[in-house]
C-alpha positions as CSV (number, residue, x, y, z in Angstrom):
1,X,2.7,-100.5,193.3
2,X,5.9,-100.0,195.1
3,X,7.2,-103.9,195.9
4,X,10.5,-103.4,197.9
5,X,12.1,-101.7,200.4
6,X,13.9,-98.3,199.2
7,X,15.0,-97.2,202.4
8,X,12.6,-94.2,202.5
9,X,10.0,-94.4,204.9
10,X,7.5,-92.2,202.9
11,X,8.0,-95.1,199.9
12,X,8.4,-98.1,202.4
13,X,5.3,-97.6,204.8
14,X,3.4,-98.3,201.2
15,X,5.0,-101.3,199.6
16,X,2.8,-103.8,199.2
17,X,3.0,-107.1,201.1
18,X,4.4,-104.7,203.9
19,X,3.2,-104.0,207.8
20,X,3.5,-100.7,208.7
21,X,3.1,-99.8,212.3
22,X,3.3,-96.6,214.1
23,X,3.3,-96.1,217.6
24,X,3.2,-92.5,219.3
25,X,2.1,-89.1,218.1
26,X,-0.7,-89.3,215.7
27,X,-4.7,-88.9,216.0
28,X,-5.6,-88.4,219.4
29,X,-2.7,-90.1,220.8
30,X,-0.9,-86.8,221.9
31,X,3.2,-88.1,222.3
32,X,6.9,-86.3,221.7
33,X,7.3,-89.8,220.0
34,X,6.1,-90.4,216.6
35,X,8.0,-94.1,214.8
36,X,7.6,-95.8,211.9
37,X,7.6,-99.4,211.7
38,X,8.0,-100.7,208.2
39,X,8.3,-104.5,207.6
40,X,8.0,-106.8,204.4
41,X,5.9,-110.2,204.8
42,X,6.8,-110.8,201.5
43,X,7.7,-114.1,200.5
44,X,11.0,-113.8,199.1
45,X,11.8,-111.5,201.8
46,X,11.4,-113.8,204.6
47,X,7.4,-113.9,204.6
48,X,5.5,-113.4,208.4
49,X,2.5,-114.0,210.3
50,X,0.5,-111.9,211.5
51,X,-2.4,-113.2,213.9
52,X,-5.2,-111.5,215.6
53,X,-6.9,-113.5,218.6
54,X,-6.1,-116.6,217.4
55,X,-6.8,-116.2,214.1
56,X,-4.8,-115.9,211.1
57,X,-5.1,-112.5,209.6
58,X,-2.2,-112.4,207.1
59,X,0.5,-115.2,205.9
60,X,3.4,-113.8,203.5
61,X,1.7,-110.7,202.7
62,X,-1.5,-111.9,201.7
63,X,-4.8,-111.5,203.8
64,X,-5.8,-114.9,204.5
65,X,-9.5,-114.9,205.7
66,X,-12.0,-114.2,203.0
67,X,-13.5,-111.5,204.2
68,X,-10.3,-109.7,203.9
69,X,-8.8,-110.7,201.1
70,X,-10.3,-107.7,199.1
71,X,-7.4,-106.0,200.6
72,X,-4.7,-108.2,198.8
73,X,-2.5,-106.2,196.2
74,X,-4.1,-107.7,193.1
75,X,-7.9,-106.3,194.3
76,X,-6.8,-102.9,194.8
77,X,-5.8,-101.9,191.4
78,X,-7.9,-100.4,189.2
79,X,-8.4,-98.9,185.9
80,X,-9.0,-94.8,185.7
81,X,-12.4,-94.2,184.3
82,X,-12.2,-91.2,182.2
83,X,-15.1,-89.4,180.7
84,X,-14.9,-87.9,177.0
């Protein structure tokens, strides 16, 4: 539930409405470079685009297509089932 940008990567690669990209080291890409990418889409933040050929994946932070949008902030919150 973090919503803006703390200036710590571990914290910002996670904020919602964000794009985090990172190039080099990591899974089978074997590199001495490993970077982090963190970006807000969020609205009051500037918003963004983000498109994928040709079509509109994300606008302000928000997955646009609806075959996505279960990926939007309000659909990934959910309550703790706890058994008595």
């Amino acid at each position: 539930m973090i919503t803006k940008p703390i200036t710590d990567t571990l914290f910002d690669e996670k904020m919602a409405m964000s794009l985090h990209f990172t190039p080099g080291n990591g899974g089978d890409n074997k590199s001495a470079i490993h970077w982090d990418l963190v970006t807000s889409h969020a609205p009051e933040l500037g918003g963004g685009e983000i498109w994928f050929d040709g079509e509109l994946i994300r606008k302000d932070g928000r997955f646009v297509p609806e075959y996505l949008q279960c990926m939007n902030p309000e659909n990934l919150t959910r309550e703790l089932i706890t058994e008595d």
